[in-house]
PyMOL Python script that loads the backbone (N, CA, C, O; Angstrom):
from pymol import cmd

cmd.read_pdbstr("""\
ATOM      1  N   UNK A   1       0.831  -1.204   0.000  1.00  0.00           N
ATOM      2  CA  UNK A   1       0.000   0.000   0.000  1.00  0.00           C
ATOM      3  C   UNK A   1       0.871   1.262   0.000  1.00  0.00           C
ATOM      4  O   UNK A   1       0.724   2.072  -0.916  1.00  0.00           O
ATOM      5  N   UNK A   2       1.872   1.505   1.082  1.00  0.00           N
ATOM      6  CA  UNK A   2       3.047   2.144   0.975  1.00  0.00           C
ATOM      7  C   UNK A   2       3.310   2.765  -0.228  1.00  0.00           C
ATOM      8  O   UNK A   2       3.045   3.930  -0.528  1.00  0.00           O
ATOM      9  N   UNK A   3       4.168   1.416  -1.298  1.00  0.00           N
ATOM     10  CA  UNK A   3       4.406   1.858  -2.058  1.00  0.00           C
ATOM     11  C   UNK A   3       3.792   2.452  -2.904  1.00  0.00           C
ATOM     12  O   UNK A   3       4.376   3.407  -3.415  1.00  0.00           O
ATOM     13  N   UNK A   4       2.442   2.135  -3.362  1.00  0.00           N
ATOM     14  CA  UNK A   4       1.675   3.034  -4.493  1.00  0.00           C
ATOM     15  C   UNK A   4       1.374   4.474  -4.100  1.00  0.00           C
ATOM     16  O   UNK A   4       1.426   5.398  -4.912  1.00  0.00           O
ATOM     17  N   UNK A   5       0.978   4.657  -2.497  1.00  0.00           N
ATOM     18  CA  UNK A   5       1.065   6.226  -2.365  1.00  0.00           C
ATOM     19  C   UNK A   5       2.383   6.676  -2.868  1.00  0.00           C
ATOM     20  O   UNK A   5       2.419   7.454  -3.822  1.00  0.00           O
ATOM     21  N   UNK A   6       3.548   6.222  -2.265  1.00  0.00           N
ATOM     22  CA  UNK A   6       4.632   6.728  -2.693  1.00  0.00           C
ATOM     23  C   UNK A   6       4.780   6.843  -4.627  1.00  0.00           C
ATOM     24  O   UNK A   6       4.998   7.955  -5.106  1.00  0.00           O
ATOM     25  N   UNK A   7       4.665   5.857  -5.383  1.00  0.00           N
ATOM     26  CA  UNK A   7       4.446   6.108  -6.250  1.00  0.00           C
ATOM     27  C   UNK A   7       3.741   6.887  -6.492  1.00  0.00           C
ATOM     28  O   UNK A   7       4.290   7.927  -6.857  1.00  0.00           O
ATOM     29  N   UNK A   8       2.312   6.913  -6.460  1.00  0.00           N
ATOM     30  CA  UNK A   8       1.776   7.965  -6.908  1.00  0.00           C
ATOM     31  C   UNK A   8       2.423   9.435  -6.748  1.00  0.00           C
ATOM     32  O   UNK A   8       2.363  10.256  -7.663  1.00  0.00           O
ATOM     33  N   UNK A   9       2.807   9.598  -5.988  1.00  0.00           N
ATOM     34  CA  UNK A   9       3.259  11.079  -5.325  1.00  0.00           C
ATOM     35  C   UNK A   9       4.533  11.501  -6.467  1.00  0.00           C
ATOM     36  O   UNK A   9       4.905  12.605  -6.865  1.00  0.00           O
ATOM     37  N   UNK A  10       4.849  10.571  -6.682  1.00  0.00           N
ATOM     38  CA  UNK A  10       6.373  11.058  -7.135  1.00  0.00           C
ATOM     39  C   UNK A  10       5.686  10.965  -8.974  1.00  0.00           C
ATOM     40  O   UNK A  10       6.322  11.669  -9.759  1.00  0.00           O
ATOM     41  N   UNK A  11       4.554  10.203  -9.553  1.00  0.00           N
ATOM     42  CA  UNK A  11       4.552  10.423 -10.789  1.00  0.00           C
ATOM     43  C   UNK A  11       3.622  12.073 -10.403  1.00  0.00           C
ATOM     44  O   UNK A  11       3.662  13.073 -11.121  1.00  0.00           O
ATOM     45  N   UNK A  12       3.131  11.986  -9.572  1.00  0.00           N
ATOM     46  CA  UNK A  12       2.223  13.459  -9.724  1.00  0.00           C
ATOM     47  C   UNK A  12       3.470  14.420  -8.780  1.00  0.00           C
ATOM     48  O   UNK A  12       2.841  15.166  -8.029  1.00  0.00           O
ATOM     49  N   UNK A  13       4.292  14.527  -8.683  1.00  0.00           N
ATOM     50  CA  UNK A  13       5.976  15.507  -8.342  1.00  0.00           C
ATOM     51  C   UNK A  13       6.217  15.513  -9.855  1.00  0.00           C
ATOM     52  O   UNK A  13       6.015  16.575 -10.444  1.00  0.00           O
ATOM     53  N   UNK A  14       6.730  14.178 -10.721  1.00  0.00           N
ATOM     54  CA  UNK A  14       7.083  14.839 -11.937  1.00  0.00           C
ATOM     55  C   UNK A  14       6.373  15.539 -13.073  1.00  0.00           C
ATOM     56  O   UNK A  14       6.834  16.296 -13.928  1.00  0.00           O
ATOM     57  N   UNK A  15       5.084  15.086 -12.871  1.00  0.00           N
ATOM     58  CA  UNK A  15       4.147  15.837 -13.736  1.00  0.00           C
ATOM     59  C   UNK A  15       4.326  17.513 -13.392  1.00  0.00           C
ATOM     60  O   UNK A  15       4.862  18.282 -14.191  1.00  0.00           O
ATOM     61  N   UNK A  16       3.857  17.877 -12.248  1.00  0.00           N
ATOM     62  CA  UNK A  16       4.157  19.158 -12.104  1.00  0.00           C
ATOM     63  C   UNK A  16       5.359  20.027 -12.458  1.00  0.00           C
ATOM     64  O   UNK A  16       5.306  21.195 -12.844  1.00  0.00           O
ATOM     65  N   UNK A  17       6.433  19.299 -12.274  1.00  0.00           N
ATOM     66  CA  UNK A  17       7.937  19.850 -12.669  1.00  0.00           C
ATOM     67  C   UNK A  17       7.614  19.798 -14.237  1.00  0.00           C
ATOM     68  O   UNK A  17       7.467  20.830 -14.891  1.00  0.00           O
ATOM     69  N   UNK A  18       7.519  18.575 -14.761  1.00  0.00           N
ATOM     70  CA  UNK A  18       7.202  19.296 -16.595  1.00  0.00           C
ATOM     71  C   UNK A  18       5.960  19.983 -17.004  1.00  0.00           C
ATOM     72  O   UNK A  18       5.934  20.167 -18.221  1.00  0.00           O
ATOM     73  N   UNK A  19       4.782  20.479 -16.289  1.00  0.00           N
ATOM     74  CA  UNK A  19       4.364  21.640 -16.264  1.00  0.00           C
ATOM     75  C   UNK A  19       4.884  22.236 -16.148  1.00  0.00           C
ATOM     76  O   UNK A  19       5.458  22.579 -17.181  1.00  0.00           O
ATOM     77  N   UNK A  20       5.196  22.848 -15.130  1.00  0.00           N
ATOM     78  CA  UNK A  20       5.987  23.854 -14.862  1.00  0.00           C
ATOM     79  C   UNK A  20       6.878  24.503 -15.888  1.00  0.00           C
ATOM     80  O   UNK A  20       6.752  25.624 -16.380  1.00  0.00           O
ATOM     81  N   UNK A  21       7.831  23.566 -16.127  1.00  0.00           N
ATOM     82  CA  UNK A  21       8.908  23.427 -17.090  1.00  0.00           C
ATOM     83  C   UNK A  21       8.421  23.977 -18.493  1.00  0.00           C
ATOM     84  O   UNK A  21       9.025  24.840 -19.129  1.00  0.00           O
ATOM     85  N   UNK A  22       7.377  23.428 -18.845  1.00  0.00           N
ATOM     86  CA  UNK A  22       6.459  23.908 -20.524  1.00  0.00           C
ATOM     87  C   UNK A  22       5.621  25.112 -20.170  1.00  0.00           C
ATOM     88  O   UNK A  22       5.191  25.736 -21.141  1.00  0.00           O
ATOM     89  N   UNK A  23       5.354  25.492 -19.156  1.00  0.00           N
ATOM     90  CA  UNK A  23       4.576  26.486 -18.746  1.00  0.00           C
ATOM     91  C   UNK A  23       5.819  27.954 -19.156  1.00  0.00           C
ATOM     92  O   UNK A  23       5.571  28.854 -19.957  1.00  0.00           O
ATOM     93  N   UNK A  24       6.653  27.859 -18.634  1.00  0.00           N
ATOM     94  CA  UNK A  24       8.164  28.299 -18.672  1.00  0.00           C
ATOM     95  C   UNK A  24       8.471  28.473 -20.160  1.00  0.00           C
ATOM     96  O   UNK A  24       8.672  29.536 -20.747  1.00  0.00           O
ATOM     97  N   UNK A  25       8.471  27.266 -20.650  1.00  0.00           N
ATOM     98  CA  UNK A  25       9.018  27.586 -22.114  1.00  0.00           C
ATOM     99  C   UNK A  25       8.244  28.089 -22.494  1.00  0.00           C
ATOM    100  O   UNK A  25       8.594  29.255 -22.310  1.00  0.00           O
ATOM    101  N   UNK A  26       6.996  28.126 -23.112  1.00  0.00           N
ATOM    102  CA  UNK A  26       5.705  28.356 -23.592  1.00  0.00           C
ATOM    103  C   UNK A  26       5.756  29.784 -23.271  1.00  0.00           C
ATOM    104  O   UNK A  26       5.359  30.425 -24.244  1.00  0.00           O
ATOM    105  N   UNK A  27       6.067  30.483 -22.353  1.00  0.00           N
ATOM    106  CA  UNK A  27       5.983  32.241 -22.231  1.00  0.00           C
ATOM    107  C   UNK A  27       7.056  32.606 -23.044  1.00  0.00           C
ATOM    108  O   UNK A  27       7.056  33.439 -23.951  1.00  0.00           O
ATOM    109  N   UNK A  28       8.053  31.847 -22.604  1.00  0.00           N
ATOM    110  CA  UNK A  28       9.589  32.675 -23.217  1.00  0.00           C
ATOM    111  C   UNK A  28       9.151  32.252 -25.060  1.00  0.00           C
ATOM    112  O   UNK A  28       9.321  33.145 -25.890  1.00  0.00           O
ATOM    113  N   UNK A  29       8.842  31.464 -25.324  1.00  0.00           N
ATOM    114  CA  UNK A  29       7.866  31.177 -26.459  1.00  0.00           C
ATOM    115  C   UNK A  29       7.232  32.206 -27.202  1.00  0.00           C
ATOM    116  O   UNK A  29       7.612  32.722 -28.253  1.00  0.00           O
ATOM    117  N   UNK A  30       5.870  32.521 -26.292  1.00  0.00           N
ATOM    118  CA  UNK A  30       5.152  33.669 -27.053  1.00  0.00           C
ATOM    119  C   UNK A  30       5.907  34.784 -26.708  1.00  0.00           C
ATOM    120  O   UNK A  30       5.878  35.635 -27.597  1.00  0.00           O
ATOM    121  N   UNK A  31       6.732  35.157 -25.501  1.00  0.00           N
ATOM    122  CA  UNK A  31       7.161  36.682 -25.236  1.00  0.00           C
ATOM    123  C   UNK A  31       8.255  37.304 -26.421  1.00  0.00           C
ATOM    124  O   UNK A  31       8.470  38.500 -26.623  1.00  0.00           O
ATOM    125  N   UNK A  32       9.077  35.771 -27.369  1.00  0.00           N
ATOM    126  CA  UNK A  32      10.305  36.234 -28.150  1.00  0.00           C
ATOM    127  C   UNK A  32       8.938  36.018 -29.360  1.00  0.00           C
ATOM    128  O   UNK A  32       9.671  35.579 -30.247  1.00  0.00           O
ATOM    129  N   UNK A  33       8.034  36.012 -29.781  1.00  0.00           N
ATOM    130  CA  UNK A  33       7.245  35.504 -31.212  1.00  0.00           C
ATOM    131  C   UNK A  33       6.083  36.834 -31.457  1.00  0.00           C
ATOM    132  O   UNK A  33       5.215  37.158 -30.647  1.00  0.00           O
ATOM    133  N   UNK A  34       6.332  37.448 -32.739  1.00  0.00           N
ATOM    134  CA  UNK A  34       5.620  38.631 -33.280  1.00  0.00           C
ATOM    135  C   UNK A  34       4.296  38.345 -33.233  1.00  0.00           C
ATOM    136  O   UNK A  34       3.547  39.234 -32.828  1.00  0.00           O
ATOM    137  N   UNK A  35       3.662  36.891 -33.684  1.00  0.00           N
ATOM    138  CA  UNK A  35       2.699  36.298 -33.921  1.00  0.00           C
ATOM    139  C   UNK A  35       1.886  35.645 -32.270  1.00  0.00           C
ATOM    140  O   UNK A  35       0.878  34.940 -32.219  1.00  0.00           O
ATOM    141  N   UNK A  36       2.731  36.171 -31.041  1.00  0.00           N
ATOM    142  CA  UNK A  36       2.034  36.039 -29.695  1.00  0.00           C
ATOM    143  C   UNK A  36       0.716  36.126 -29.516  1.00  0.00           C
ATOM    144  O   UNK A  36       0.129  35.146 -29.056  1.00  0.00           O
ATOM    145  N   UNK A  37      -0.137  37.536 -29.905  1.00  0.00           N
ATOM    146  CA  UNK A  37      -1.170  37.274 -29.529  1.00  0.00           C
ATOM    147  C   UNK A  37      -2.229  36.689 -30.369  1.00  0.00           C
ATOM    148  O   UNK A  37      -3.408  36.843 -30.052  1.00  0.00           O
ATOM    149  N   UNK A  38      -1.905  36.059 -31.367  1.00  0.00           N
ATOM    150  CA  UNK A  38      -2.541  35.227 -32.404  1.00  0.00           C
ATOM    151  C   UNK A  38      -2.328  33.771 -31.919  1.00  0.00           C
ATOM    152  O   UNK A  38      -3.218  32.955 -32.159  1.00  0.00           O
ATOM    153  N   UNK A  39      -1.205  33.382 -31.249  1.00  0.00           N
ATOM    154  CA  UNK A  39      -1.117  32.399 -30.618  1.00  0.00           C
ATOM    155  C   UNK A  39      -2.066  32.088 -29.468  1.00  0.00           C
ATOM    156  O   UNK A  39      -2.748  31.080 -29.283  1.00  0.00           O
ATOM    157  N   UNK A  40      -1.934  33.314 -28.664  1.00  0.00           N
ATOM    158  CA  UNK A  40      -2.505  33.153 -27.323  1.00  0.00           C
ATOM    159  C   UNK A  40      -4.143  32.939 -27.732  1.00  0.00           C
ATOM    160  O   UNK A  40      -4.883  32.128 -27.176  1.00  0.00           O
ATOM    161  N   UNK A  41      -4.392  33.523 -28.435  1.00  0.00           N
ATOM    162  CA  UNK A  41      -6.382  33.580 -29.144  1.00  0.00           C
ATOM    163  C   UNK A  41      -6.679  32.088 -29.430  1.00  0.00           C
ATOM    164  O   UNK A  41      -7.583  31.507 -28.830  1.00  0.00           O
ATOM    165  N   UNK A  42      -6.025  31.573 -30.211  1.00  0.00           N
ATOM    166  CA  UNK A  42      -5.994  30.255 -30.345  1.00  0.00           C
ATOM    167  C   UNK A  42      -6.029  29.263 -29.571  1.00  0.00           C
ATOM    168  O   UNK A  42      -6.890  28.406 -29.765  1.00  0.00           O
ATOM    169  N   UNK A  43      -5.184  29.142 -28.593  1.00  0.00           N
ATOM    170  CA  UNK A  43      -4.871  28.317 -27.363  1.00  0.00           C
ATOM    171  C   UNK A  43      -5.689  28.815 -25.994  1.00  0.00           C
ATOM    172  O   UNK A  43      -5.617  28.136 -24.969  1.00  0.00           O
ATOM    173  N   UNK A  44      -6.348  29.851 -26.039  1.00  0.00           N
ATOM    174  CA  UNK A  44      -7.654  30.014 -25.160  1.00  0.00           C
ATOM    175  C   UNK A  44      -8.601  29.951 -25.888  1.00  0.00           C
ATOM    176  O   UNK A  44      -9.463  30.724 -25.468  1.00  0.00           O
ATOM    177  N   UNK A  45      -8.918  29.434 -26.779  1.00  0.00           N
ATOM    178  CA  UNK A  45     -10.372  29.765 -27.259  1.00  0.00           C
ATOM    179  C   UNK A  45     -11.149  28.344 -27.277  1.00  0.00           C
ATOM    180  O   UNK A  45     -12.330  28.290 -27.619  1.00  0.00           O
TER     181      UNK A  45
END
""", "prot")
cmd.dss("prot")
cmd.show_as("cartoon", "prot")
cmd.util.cbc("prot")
cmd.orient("prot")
């Protein structure tokens, strides 16, 4: 039983770190790209 909490915890630790991580790229992304807020319309809509 142990172990699967522990597992679990640590696949949902790395999930967040590569969120994080793409969340990160993804700004520095649209902040260097002319075409940003055409991006951003898209990906919220």
């Amino acid at each position: 039983m142990l172990a699967k909490v522990t597992t679990a915890a640590s696949i949902t630790r790395a999930v967040l770190v590569v969120h994080d991580y793409a969340v990160t790229i993804g700004q520095d992304f649209l902040a260097g790209t002319p075409k940003a807020p055409f991006i951003r319309r898209v990906s919220f809509s």
